[in-house]
VOBA-1610 file (N, C-alpha, C; in pm, whole numbers, padded with zeros to 5 digits, always signed):
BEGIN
Unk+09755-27839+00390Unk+09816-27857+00521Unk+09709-27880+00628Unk+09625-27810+00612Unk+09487-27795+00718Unk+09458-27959+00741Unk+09448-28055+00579Unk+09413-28180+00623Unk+09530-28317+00689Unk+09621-28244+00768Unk+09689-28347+00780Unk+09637-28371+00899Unk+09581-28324+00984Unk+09522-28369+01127Unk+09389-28391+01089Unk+09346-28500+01184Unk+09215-28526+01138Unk+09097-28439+01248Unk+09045-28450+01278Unk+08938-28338+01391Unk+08979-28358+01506Unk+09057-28468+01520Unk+09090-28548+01671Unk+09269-28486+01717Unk+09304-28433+01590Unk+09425-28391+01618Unk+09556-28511+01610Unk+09486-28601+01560Unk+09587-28741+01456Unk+09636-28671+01368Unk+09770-28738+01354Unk+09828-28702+01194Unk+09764-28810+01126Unk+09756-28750+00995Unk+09673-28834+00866Unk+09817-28919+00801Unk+09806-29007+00763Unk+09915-29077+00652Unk+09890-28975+00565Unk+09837-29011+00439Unk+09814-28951+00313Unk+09820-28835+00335Unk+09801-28754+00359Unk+09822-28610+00348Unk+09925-28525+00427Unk+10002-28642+00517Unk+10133-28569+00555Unk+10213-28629+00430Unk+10178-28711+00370Unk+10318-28784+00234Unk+10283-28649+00136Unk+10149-28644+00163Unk+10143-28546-00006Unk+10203-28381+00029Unk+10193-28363+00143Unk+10310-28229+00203Unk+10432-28268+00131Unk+10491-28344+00196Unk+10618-28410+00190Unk+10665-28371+00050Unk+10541-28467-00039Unk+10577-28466-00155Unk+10577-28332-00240Unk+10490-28223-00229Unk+10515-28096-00248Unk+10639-28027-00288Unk+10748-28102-00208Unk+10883-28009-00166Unk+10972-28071-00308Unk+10934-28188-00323Unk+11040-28264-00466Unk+11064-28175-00589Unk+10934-28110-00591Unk+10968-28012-00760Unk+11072-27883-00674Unk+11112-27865-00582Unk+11150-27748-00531Unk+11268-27816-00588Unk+11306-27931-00469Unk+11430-28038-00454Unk+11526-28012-00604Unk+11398-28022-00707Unk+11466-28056-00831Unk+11552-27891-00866Unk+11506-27802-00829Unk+11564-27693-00881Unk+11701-27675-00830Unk+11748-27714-00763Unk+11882-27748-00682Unk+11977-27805-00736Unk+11908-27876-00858Unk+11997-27991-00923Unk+12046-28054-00877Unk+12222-28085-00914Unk+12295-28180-00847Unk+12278-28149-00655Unk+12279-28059-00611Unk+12308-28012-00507Unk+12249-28079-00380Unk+12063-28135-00411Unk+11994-28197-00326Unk+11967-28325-00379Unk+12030-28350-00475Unk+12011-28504-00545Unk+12000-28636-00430Unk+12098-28624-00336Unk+12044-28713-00253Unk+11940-28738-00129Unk+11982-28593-00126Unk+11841-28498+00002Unk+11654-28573-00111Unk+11695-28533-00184Unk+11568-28569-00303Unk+11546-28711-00295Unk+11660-28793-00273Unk+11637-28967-00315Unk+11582-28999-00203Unk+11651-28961-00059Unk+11612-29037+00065Unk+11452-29021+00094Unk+11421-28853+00091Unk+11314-28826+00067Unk+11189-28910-00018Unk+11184-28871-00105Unk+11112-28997-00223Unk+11113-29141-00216Unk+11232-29212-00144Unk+11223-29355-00093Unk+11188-29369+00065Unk+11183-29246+00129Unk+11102-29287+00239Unk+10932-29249+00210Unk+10903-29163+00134Unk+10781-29147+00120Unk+10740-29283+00054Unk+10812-29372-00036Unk+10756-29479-00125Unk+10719-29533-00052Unk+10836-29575+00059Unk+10799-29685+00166Unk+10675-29661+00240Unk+10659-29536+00287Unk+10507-29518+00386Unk+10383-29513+00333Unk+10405-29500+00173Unk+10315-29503+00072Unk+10311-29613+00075Unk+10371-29738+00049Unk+10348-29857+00000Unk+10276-29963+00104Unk+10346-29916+00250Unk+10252-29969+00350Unk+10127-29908+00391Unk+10117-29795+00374Unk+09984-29737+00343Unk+09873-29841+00281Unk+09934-29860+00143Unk+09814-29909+00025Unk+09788-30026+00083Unk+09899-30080+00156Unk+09862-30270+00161Unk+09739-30248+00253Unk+09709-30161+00352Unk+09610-30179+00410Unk+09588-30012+00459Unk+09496-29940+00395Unk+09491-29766+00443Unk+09375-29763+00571Unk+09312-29862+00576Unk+09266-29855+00703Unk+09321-29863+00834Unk+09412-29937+00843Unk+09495-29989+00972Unk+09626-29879+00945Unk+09628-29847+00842Unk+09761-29679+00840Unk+09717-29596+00812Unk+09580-29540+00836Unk+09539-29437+00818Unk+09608-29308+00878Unk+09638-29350+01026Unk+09694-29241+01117Unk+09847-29284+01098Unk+09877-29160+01064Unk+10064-29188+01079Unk+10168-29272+01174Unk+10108-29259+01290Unk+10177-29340+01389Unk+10145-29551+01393Unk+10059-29530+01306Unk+10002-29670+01333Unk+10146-29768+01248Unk+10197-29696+01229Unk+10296-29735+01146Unk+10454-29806+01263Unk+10456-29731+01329Unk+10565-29699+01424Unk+10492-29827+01529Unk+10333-29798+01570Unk+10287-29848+01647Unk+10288-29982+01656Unk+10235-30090+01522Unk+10255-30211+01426Unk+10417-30263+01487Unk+10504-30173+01432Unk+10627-30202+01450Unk+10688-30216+01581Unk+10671-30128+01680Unk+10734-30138+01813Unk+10654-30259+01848Unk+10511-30290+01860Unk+10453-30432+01893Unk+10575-30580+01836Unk+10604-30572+01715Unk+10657-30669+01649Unk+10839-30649+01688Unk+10852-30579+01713Unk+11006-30552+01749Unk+11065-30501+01644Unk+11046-30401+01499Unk+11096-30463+01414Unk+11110-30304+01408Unk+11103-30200+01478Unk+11110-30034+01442Unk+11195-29994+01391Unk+11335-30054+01499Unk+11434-30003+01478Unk+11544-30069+01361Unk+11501-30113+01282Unk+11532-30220+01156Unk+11557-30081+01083Unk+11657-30101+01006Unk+11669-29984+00877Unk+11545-29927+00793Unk+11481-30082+00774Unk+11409-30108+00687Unk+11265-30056+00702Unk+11267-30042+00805Unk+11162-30054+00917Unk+11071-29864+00831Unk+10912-29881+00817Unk+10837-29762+00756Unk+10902-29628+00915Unk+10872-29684+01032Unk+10958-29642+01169Unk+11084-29528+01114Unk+11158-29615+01045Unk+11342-29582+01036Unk+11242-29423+00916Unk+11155-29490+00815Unk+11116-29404+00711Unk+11071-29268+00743Unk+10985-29295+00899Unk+10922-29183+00908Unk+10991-29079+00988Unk+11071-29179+01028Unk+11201-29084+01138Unk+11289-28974+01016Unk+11329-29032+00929Unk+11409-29006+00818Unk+11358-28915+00742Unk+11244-28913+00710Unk+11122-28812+00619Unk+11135-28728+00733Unk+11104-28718+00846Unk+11121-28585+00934Unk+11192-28528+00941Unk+11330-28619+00981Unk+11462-28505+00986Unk+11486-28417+00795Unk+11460-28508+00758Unk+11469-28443+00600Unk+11395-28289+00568Unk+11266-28299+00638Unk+11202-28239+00631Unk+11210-28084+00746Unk+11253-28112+00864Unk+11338-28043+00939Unk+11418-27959+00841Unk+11516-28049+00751Unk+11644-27973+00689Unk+11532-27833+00592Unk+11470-27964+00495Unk+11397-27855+00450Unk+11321-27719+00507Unk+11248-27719+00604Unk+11179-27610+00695Unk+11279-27510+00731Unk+11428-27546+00764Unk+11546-27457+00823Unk+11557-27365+00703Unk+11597-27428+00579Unk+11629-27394+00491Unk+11542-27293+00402Unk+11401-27300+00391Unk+11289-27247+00333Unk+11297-27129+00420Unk+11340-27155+00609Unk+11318-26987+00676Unk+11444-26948+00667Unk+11535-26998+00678Unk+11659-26907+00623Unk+11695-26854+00478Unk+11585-26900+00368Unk+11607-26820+00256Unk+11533-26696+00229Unk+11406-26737+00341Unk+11304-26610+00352Unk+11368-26533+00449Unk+11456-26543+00552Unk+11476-26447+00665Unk+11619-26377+00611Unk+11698-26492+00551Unk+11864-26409+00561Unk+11862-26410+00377Unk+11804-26311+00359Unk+11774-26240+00175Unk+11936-26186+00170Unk+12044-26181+00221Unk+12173-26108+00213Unk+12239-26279+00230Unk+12245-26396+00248Unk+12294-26517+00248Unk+12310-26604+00144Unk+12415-26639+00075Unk+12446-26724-00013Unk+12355-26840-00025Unk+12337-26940-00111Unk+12223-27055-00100Unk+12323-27194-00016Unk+12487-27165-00058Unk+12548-27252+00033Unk+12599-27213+00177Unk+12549-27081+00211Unk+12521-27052+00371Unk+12416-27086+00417Unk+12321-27082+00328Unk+12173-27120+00350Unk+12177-27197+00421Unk+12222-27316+00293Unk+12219-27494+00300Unk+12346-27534+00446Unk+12431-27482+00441Unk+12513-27530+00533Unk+12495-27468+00696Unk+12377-27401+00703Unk+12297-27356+00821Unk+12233-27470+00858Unk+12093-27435+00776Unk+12034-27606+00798Unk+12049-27713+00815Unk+12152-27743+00765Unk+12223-27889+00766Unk+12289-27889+00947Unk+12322-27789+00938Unk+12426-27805+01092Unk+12323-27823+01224Unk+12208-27733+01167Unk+12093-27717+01291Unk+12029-27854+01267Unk+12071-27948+01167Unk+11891-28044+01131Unk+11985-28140+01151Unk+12047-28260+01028Unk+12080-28366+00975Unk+12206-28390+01033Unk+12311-28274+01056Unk+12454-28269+01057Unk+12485-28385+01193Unk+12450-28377+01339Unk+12442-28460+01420Unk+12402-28552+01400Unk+12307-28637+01311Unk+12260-28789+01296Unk+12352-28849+01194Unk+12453-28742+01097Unk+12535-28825+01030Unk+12649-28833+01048Unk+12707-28948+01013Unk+12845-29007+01043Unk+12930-28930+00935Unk+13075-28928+00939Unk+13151-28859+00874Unk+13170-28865+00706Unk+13129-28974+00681Unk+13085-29028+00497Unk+13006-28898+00484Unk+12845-28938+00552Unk+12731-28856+00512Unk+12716-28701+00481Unk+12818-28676+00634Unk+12840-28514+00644Unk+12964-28478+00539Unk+13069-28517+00504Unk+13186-28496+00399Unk+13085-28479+00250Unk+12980-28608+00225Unk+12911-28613+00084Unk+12809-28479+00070Unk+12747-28449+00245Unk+12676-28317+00206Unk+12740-28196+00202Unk+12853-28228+00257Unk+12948-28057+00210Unk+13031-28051+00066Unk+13034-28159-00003Unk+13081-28179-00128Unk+12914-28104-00234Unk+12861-28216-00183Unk+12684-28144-00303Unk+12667-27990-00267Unk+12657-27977-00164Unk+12691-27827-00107Unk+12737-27679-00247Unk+12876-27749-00268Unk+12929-27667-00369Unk+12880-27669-00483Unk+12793-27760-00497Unk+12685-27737-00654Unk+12569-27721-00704Unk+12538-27610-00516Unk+12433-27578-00490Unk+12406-27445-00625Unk+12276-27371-00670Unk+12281-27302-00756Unk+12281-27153-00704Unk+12280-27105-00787Unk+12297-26931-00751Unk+12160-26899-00658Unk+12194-26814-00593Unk+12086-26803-00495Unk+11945-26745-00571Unk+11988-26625-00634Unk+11890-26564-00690Unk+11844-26603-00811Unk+11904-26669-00904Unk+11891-26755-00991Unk+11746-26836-00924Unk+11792-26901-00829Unk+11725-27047-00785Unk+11598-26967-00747Unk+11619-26837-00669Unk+11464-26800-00610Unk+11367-26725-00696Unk+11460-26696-00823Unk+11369-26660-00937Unk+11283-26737-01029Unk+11317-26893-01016Unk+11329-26977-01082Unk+11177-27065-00954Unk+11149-27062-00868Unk+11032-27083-00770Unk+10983-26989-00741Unk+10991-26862-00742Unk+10923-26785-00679Unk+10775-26777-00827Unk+10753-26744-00942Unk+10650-26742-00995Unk+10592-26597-00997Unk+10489-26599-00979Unk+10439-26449-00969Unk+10366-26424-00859Unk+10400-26494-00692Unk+10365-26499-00617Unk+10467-26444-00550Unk+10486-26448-00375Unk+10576-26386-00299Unk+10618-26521-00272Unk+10716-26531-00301Unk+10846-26640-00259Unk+10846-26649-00087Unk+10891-26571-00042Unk+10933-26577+00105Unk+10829-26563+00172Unk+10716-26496+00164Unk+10587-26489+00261Unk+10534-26637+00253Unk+10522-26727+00132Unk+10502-26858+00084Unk+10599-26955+00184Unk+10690-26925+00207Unk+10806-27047+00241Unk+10811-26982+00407Unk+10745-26899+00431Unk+10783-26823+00622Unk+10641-26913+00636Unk+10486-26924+00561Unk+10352-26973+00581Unk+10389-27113+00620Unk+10521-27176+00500Unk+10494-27351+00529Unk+10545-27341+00629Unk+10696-27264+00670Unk+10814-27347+00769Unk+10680-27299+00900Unk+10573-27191+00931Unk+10507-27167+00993Unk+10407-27266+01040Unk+10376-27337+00932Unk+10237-27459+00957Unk+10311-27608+00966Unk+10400-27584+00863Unk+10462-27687+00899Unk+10537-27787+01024Unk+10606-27666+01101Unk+10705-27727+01216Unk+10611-27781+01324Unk+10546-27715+01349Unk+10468-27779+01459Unk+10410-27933+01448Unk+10381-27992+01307Unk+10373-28120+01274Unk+10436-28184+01325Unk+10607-28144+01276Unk+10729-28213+01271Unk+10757-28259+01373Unk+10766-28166+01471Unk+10763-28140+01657Unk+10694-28237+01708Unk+10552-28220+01655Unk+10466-28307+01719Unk+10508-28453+01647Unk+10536-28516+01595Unk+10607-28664+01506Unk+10737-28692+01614Unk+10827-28576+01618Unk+10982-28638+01679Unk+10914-28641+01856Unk+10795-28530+01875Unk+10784-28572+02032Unk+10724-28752+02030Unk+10640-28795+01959Unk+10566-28917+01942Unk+10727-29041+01944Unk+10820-28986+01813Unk+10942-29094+01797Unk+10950-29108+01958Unk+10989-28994+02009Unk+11130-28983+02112Unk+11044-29070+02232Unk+10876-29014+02223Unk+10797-29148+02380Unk+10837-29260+02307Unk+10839-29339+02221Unk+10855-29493+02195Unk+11017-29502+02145Unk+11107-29424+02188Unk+11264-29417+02190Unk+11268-29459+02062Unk+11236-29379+01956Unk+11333-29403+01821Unk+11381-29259+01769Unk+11343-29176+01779Unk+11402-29007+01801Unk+11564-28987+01792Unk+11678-29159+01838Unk+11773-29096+01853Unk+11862-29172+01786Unk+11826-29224+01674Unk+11850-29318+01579Unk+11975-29239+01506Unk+12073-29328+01516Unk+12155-29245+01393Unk+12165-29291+01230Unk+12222-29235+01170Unk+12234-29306+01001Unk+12354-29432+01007Unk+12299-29562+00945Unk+12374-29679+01002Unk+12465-29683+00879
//
């Protein structure tokens, strides 16, 4: 985590994707439940990965991405690494809610958990398809304690997941304050 800013206080490309990417083996323990939370995730990381490689000098810093794009007009395009990095955040939002509400509310179901987070993070940017499909996966979320026995390891589960949502948010914050100066912050799911 330490290397996602560079000394200057830039976000790094590469090492905010490889955060990102961290969370997928979690994703998977969820099974059906985050299957699509897991896809959007992983195809927006491909995408910022892939413009990354074409040139890692000129995307070194995370924003150069957004930056490229608002010059060309092309941010607010679906398609757009912009739409990706907006999308990897809020995702990642969901995730952070979710990681401190499994460490804080230890007496909460994993589909109170999940349907906390969702309401505080994703629930407002989606249209009624999106939000109906995440309260359907919802119900095939796994047993709570099951699931936290099954990540936790022989480490402390919740002191682990209070450290990321701890180092983590302030990233996040700092990304949606950056979207929201070049107005893409209020993008909804098309």
């Amino acid at each position: 985590m330490k290397d996602v800013k560079s000394e200057h206080g830039e976000l790094m490309t590469k090492p905010f994707l490889e955060v990102c990417k961290l969370v997928l083996p979690i994703l998977d323990k969820f099974g059906a439940a985050m299957t699509v939370v897991k896809s959007d995730i992983s195809g927006n990381i491909a995408r910022l990965e892939s413009k990354y490689n074409d040139n890692p000098s000129r995307f070194n810093y995370l924003y150069s991405f957004v930056q490229a794009e608002v010059e060309i007009k092309t941010a607010k395009s679906s398609s757009s690494c912009s739409n990706g990095l907006l999308w990897l955040t809020r995702a990642m939002d969901f995730i952070v809610v979710l990681f401190h509400n499994l460490a804080q509310h230890q007496d909460w179901s994993m589909s109170q958990a999940c349907n906390d987070s969702y309401s505080k993070t994703l629930k407002k940017w989606h249209g009624w398809l999106a939000s109906s499909s995440f309260t359907v996966a919802i119900k095939l979320a796994p047993d709570r304690k099951k699931f936290m026995e099954v990540i936790s390891g022989n480490g402390d589960i919740n002191s682990d997941m209070e450290k990321f949502c701890t180092a983590f948010s302030p990233i996040l914050q700092q990304i949606h304050k950056f979207l929201t100066s070049v107005g893409l912050d209020s993008m909804k799911a098309s």
